[in-house]
Structures are given as C-alpha cells and as structure tokens.
N, C-alpha and C positions, 0 to 999 in steps of 0.2 A: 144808605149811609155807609153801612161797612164795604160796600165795591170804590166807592167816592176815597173813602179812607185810603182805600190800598192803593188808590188811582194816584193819591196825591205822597202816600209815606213811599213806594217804590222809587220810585225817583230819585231819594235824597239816599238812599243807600245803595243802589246800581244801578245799573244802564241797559233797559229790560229793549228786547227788540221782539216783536212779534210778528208769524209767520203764518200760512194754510194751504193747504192742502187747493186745486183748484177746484174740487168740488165738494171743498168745506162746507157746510150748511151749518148753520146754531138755530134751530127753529124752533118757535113757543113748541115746548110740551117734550123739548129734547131732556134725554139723562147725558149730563159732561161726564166725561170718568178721566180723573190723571193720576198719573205719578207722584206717590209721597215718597221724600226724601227727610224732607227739612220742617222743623217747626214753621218755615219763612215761605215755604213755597205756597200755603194757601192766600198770602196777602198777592204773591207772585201772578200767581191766575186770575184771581179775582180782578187787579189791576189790567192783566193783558185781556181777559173777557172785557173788560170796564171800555178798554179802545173799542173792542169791537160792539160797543153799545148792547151788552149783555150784562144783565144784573142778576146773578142765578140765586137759588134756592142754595143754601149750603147744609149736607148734613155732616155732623163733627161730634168727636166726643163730650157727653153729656156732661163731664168736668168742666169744659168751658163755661158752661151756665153758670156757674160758682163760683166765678171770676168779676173782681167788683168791676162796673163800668161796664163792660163787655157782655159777661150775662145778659144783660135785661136790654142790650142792643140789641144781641141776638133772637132774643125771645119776641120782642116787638117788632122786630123785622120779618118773623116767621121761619128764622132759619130753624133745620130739625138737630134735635142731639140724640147720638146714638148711645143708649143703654144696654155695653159690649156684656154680654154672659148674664144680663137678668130677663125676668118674662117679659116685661117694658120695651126689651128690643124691638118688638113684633110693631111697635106703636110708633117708630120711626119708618118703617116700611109704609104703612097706613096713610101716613103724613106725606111719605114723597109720592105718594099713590094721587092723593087729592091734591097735591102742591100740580103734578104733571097733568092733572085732568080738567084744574083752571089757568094753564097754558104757561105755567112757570117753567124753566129750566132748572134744573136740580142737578148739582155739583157733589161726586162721589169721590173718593177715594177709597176703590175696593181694595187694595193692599191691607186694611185694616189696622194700618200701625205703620211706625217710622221704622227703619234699618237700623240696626243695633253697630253698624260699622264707625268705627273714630275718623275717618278719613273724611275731606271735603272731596275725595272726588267721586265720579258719576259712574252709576251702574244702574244693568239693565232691572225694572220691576223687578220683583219677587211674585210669588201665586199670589192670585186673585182669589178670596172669598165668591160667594154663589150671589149673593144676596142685588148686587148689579142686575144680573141673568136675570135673575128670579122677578125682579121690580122690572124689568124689559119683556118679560114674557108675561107677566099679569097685567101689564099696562098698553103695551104695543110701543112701545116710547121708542123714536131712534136713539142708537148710543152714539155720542160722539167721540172718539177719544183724542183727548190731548195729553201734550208731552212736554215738560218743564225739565230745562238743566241752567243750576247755576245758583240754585237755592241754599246749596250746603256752604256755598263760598261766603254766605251771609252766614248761617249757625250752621253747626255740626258739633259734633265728640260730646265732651265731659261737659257740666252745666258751666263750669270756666270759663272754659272754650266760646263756647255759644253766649255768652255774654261780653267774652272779647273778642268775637267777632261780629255782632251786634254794635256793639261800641265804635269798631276800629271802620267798619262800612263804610258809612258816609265819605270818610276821607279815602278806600279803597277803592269804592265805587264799581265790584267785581260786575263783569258780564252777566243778563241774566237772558235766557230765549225761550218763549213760548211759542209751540205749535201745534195748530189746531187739523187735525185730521177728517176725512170724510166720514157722513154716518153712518152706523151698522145697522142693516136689519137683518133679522134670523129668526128662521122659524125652528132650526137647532132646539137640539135637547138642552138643559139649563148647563150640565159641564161641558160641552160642546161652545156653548155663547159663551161661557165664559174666558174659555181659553183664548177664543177667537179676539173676544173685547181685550184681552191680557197681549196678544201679538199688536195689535192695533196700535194699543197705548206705548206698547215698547216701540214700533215702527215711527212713533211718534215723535217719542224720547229721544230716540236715535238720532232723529233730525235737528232735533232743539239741539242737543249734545255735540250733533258736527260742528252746528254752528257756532260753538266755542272750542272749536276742536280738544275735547273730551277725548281724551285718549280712549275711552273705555267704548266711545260711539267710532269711531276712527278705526279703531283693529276689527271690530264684528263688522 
C-alpha cells in the first residue's frame, strides 16, 4: 500500500523521471541504500522503485510509528523502525536480517538523518553509518545504491518552508530523477564497504542531480 501510495501522491507534486545503470539488478534479498535529503524523498523512491515493480521493506525512524494513520500502515506492512541511541536498535538489524532472508528488499538510508542545510539545493551524501556494511556482511545481501535529486525542491529549510513548499508543489510540479545503480558485493572490512556503498550512492546522485542539471552534480 505505502509503495502504491507514493506511486500515485508523486505525480501530483512533480515530474519524477527514472534511470539505471545497465547492469542495474533489484533482486529478492537486495539491501537499496539512498540518499537522504528531504522529508519527501522516501515517498520519491519508493514511487520510482514502484515503476520498477519493487515494493521494498523500509526501515525509518521509530517516531513514524506514532503517527496516527501511518503507524499502524507501517506496522502491518512489516516495514522496520529504527530505535536511534537505545538497546532496541539492535532489533531493527534482526528484522532486516529476516525481512532479506525471506527474499524481501529492504530500503536504507544509511546517512542516518536529513542535512541540517536551509537551501533546496543538491549536495553530494554526507558519511555513512556502519550499520549498511554490517547487515551486507552478516547477510551476504547485494547493496544496490541509488541516487535521488530534486526532493528538497518539494520540502526543505525552516518547518514554514517545508510546508509552503508542500503546499505550493502541485502547481510547481519541480523536477524529480531517480537512479538506480549496479550491485555491490564485498568481501571488505565493514569501514572499507562502507565507504565503498557511500561512493556508489554519491556516483548515483550525481547522475540523478545532472539530470536536473544540479549545479552541485555539474561542477564535481
């Protein structure tokens, strides 16, 4: 339901184009990793996955459960929620362990958080968390990564902001491009994969980002 959802709200607030790699692969039992920018950009992927008749596993912070409506989607759909800085964390790794071993795809954002910048425009990731690696090495999972630009042009900055650009969308209808890159395997030390996954998703980005000629993908 919630991939269906984003399949059908992207649309009415921009003009999502999606892209891959030619020896993209999304196969049962993959880990996706993307780019967080924007509150906006997981409806972003899950919609451009949605073309590519992929309905992944999502893990997200554990706040969303507590959200009336949405909670109890998420919960009954099986996506996982990440409990950031308590013992509970350990119990979302668990979850994507056995979500990837019954041939689910499970959708990361190792970034661990959105960019504290006010701007709507595009920059490359920030460091990756371990915790990707760590679920790729105790699983065998390929990592895919993909790369999303064009999310912050929906929300960004101050909650204002993000709510008059939420608003003003529909009639803006900004650019959005997802791109899906080829999979990683590694037999790499876990901060070795990580890095690796972290180049990947930016090499990703970069592409999504030309393709709205993103300044920021344009000059690197």
């Amino acid at each position: 339901m919630l991939s269906r959802l984003a399949d059908f709200l992207v649309p009415a607030v921009g003009r999502l184009t999606v892209t891959a790699d030619a020896e993209a692969e999304l196969a049962p039992g993959s880990i996706i990793v993307a780019n967080h920018t924007s509150l906006a950009d997981p409806a972003v992927v899950l919609a451009a996955l949605h073309r590519l008749d992929v309905r992944p596993v999502v893990m997200a912070a554990a706040g969303l459960w507590r959200v009336p409506v949405l909670g109890p989607a998420l919960a009954r759909e099986g996506h996982i929620p990440v409990h950031r800085g308590e013992r509970r964390a350990a119990d979302a790794v668990d979850a994507a362990v056995e979500a990837l071993h019954r041939g689910r795809l499970v959708l990361i954002y190792a970034e661990g958080g959105l960019p504290r910048r006010r701007d709507a425009a595009e920059a490359a990731p920030g460091a990756f968390r371990s915790g990707v690696s760590r679920l790729a090495q105790r699983t065998g999972a390929p990592v895919v990564p993909v790369g999303q630009a064009g999310a912050r042009r929906i929300t960004s900055g101050s909650t204002a902001k993000q709510l008059a650009g939420l608003l003003t969308a529909p009639l803006r209808r900004p650019e959005l491009h997802v791109h899906v890159g080829k999979p990683l395997r590694s037999t790499a030390d876990v901060p070795a994969r990580t890095e690796r996954t972290r180049t990947a998703v930016t090499t990703a980005w970069r592409t999504a980002a030309a393709h709205l000629g993103e300044p920021a993908a344009l000059v690197a």
